[in-house]
C-alpha positions as CSV (number, residue, x, y, z in Angstrom):
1,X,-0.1,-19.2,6.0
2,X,1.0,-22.2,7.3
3,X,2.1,-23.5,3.9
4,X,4.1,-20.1,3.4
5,X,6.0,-20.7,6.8
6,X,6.6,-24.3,5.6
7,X,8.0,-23.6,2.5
8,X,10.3,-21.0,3.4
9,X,11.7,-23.2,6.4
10,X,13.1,-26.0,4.1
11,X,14.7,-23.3,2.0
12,X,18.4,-24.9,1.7
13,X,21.4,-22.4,2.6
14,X,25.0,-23.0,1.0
15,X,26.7,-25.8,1.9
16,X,30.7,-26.0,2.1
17,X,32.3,-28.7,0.5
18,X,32.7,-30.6,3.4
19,X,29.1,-30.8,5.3
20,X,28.4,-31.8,1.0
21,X,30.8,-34.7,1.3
22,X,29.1,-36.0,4.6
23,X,25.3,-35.6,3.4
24,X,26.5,-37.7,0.3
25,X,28.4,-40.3,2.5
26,X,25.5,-41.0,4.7
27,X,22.9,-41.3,1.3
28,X,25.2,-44.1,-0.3
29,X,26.1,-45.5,3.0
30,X,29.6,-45.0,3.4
31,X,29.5,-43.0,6.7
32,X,30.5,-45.0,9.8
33,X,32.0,-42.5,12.3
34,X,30.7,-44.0,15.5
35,X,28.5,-41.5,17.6
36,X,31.1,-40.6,20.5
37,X,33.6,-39.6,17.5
38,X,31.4,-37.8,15.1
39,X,32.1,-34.0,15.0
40,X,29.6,-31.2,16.0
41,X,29.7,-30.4,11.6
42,X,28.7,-34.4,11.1
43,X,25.5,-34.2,13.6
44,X,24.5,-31.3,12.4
45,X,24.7,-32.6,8.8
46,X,22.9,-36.2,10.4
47,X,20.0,-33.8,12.1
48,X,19.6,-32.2,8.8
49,X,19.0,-35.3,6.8
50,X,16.4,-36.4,9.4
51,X,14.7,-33.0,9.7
52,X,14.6,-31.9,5.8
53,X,13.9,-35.6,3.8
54,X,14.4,-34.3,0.4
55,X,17.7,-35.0,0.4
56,X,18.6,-37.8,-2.5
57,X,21.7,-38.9,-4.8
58,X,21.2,-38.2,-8.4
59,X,22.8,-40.6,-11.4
60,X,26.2,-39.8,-11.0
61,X,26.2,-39.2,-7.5
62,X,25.5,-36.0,-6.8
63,X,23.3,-34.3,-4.5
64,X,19.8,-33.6,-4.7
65,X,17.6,-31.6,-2.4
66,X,14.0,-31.3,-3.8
67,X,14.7,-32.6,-7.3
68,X,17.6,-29.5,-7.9
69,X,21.2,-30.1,-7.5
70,X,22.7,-28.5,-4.9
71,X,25.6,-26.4,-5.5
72,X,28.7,-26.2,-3.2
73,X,29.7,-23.4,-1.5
74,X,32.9,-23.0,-3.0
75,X,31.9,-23.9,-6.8
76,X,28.9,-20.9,-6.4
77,X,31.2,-18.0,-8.0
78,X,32.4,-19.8,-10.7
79,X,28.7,-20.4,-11.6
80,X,27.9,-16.9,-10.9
81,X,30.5,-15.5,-12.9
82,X,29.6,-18.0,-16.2
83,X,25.7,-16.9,-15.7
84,X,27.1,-12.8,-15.5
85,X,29.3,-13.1,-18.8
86,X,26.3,-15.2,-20.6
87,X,23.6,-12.8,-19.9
88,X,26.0,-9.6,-20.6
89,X,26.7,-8.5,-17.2
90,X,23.1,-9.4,-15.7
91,X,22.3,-8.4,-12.1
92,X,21.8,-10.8,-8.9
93,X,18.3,-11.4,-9.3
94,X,18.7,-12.2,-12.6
95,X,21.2,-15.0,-12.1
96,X,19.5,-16.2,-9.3
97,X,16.5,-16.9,-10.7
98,X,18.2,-18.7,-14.1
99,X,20.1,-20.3,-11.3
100,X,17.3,-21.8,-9.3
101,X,15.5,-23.5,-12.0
102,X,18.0,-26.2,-11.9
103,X,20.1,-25.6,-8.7
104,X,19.5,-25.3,-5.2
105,X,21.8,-24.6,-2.1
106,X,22.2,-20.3,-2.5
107,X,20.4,-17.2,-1.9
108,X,20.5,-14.1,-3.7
109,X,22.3,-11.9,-1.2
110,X,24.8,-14.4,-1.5
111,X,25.0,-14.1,-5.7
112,X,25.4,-10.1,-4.9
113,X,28.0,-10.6,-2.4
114,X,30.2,-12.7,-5.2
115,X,29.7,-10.0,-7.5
116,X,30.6,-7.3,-5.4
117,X,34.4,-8.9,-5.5
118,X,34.3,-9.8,-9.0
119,X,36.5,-8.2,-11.4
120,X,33.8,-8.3,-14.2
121,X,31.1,-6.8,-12.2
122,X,33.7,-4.0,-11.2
123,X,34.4,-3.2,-14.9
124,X,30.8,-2.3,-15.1
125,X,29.9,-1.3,-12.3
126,X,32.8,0.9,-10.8
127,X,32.7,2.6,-7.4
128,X,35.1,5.1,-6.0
129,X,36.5,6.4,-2.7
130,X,36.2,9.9,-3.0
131,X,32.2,9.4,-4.0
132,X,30.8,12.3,-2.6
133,X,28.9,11.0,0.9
134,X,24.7,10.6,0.8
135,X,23.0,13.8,2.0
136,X,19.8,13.3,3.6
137,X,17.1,15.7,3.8
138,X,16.3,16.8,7.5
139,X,14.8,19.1,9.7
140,X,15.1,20.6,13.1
141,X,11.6,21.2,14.1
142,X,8.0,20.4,12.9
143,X,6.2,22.2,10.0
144,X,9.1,24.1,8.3
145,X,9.5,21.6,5.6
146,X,7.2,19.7,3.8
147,X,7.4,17.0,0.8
148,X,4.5,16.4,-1.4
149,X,3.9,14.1,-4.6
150,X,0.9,12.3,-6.0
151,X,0.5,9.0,-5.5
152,X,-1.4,7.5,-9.2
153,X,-4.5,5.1,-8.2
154,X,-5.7,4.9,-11.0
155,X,-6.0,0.9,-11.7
156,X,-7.8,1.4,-7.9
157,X,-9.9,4.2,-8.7
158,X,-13.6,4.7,-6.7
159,X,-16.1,6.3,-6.7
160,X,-17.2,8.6,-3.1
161,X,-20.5,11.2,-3.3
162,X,-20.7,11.2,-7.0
163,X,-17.4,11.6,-8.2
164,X,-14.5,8.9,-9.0
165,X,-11.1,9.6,-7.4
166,X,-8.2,7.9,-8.6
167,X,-5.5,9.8,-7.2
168,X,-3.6,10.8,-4.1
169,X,-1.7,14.0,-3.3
170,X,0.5,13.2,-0.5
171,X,1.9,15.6,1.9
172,X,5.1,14.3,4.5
173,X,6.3,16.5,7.3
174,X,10.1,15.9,6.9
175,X,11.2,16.1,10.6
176,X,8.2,14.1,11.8
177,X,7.4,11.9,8.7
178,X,3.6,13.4,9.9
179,X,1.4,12.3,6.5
180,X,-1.9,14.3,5.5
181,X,-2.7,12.6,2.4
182,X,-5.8,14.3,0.6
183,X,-7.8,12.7,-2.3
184,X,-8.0,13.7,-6.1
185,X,-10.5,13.3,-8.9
186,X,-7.7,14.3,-11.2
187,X,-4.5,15.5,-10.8
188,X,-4.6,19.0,-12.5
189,X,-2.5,22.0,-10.7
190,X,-6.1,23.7,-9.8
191,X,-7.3,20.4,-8.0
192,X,-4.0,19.6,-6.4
193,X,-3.5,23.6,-5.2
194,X,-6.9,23.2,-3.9
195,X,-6.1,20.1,-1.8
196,X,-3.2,21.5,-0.6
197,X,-5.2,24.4,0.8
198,X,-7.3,22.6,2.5
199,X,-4.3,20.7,4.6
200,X,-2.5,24.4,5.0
201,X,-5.9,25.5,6.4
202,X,-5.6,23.1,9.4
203,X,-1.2,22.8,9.8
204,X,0.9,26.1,10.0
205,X,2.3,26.9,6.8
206,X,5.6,25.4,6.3
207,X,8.8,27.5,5.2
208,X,9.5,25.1,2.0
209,X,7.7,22.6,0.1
210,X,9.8,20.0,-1.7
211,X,7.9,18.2,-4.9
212,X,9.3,16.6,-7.7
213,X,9.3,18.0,-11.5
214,X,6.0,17.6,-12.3
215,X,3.4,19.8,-14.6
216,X,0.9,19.6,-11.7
217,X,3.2,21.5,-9.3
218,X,4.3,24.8,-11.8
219,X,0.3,25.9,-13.0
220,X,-0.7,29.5,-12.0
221,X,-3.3,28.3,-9.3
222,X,-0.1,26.7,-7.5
223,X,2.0,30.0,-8.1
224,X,-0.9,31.5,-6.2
225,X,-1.3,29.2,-3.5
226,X,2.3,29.8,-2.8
227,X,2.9,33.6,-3.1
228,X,-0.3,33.6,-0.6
229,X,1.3,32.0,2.5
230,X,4.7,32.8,1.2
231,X,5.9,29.2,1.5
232,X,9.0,28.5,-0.9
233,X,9.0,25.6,-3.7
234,X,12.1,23.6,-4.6
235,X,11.9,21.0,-7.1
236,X,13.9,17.9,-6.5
237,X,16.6,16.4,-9.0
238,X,15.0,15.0,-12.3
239,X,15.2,11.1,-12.4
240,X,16.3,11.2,-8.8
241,X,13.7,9.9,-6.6
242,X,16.3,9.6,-3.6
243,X,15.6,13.4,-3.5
244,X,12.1,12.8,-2.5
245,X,12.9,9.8,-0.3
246,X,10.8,10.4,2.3
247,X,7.9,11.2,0.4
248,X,8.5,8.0,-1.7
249,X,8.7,5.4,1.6
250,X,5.5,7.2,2.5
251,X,3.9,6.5,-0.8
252,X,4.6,2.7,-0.4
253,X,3.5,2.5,3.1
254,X,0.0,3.9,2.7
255,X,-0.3,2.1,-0.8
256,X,0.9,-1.0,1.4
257,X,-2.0,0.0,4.1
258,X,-4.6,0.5,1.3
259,X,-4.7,-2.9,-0.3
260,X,-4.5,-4.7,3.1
261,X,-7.6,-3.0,3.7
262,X,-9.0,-3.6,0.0
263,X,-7.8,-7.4,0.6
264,X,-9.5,-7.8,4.4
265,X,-12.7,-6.0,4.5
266,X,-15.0,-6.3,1.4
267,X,-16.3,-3.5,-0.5
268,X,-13.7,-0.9,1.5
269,X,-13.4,2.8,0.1
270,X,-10.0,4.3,0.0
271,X,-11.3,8.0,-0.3
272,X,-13.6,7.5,2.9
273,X,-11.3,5.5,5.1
274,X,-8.0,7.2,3.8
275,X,-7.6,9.4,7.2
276,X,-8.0,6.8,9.2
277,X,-5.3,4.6,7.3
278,X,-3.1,7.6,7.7
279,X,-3.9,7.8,11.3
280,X,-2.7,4.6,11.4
281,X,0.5,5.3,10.1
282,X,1.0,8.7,12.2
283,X,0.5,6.7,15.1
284,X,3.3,3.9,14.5
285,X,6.2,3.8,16.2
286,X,9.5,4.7,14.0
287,X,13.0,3.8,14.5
288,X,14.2,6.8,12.5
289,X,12.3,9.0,15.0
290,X,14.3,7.2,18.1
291,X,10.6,5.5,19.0
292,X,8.6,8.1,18.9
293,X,5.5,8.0,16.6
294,X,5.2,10.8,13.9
295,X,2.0,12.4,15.7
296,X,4.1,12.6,18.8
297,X,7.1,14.0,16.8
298,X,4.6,16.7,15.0
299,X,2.6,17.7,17.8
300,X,4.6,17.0,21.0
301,X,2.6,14.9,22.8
302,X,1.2,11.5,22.7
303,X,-2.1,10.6,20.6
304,X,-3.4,9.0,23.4
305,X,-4.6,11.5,25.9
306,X,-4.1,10.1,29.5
307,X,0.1,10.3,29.2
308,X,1.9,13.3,29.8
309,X,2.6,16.1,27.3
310,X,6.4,15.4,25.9
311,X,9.2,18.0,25.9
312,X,9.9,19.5,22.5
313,X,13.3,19.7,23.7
314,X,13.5,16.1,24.3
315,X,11.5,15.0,21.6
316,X,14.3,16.9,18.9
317,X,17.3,15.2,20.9
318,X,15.7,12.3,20.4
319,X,14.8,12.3,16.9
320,X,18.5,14.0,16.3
321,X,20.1,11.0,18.0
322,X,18.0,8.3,15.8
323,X,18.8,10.3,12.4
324,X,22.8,10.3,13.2
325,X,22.3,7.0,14.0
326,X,20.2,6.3,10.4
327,X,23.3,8.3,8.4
328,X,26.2,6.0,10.4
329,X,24.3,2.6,8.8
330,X,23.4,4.0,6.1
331,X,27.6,4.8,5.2
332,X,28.5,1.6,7.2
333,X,26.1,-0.2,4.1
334,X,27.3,2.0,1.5
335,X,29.2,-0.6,-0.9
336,X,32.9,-0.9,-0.3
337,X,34.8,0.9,-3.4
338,X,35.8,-1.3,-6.5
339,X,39.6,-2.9,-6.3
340,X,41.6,-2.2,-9.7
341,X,44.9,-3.7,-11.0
342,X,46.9,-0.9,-12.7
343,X,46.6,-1.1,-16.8
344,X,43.2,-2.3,-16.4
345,X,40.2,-0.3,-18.6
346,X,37.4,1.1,-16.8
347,X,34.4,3.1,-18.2
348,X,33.1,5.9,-16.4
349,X,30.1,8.0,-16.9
350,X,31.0,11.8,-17.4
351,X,28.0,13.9,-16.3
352,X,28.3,16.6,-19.3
């Protein structure tokens, strides 16, 4: 751990040309500002020399830090640029890790940001101002909406009682993010109706369930299930896991949860301790949800039992606060639109 923390502490960010020019005067000895007129940028570049020590000239003078030369700040995009026409307009990670086999001094946020105003990237890549906004999926109360999918475990498959389960069907609550995950043997629409039975047996029936295109969720036992509570199905868009974006972070959280626990306690079972990894998750605080947990958000009051019973009115003014306050970063994020020169050719895909 400590090693981790090390490491990532001596990671070099970009230097401008002129902290570069003052690290390479003090290696060959050519700095001599006296101390009362050196400038807050000349200590800092003086502290840095004492604090990293891998700083070192190479043959013709350049800068070394950890055996890599370290590239300028200003010479980055003209690098990034050479690296994106070479590799046929490769992404950021791409470049950065051809990069950092031989250079130091950059990160790969920074190789994104210089592609975001290149020309060449913009070509490829076009974005526009009347893009349609994101729509996100939401709710105004508990239990009216659900999202389920199946979460494959197979190369983490067990055996519990008998039987070897190496699947997941997992069911989100889309105001709450509430999760009642449910283990499979296999993943065949009679087993996965039958698991979702058993979690409608114990929740209220929601209005709509929202699951992706897959054979699992269209067999006749799931017609059945469905026509029986009269709950509606939608099917999300095909290639388009946005549609099922809460359903997906979910997925990655408890598969997150799962190998922690696999990792820290020896011979751990998924299948039997897969409730209590989701209680684990229904009781976490979320930012989406303003602070609350998704247990308090589903049930309207606290899991722990000596603090007072919320007010569902509060609880949704809450949640509806902290998911307006989601959607305003999530356009302030969204990617500026691409900048075009009139004359210039740009390729488009037309959805036929």
């Amino acid at each position: 751990m400590k090693e981790a923390i090390r490491r990532k502490r001596k990671q070099l960010g970009c230097l401008p040309r002129s902290k570069y020019d003052i690290i390479v005067r003090c290696l060959n000895g050519s700095f001599d500002v006296p101390v009362k007129k050196r400038t807050p940028e000349e200590n800092n570049c003086l502290a840095m020399i004492r604090k990293r020590k891998d700083f070192e000239l190479g043959d013709r003078g350049s800068l070394l830090c950890g055996g890599k030369q370290v590239l300028v700040k200003e010479d980055l995009p003209r690098f990034v640029e050479k690296m994106f026409m070479e590799n046929k307009g490769c992404g950021a990670r791409v470049i950065y890790n051809k990069l950092k086999v031989n250079y130091t001094g950059f990160s790969e946020q920074a190789i994104l940001e210089i592609l975001y105003n290149s020309k060449y990237y913009h070509e490829k890549y076009p974005r526009f101002t009347n893009k349609p906004k994101p729509k996100t999926i939401t709710e105004e109360e508990p239990g009216k909406r659900w999202q389920i999918d199946i979460i494959n475990m197979k190369n983490q498959s067990v055996s519990y009682k008998g039987s070897t389960y190496s699947y997941i069907l997992q069911v989100v609550d889309v105001y709450s993010r509430y999760v009642m995950p449910k283990p499979l043997k296999t993943k065949s629409s009679r087993e996965v109706a039958k698991a979702l039975e058993d979690v409608l047996m114990v929740n209220l029936a929601p209005d709509i369930i929202q699951c992706d295109n897959g054979l699992e969720f269209k067999g006749p036992s799931m017609k059945l299930l469905l026509n029986k509570y009269n709950i509606k199905m939608i099917n999300s868009r095909p290639y388009h896991p946005q549609s099922q974006g809460k359903c997906e972070r979910s997925n990655s959280v408890i598969k997150a949860k799962i190998l922690f626990a696999t990792k820290s306690k020896r011979g751990f079972n998924w299948v039997e301790g897969l409730q209590d990894l989701a209680y684990a998750i229904n009781t976490s605080f979320k930012r989406v949800l303003g602070g609350l947990t998704p247990f308090e958000a589903y049930y309207g009051r606290s899991h722990v039992f000596t603090k007072e019973r919320h007010s569902s009115r509060e609880i949704k003014k809450t949640i509806r606060r902290a998911n307006k306050k989601a959607y305003r970063s999530l356009l302030k994020n969204a990617t500026s639109p691409s900048k075009y020169k009139v004359g210039e050719t740009v390729l488009i895909r037309y959805p036929f």
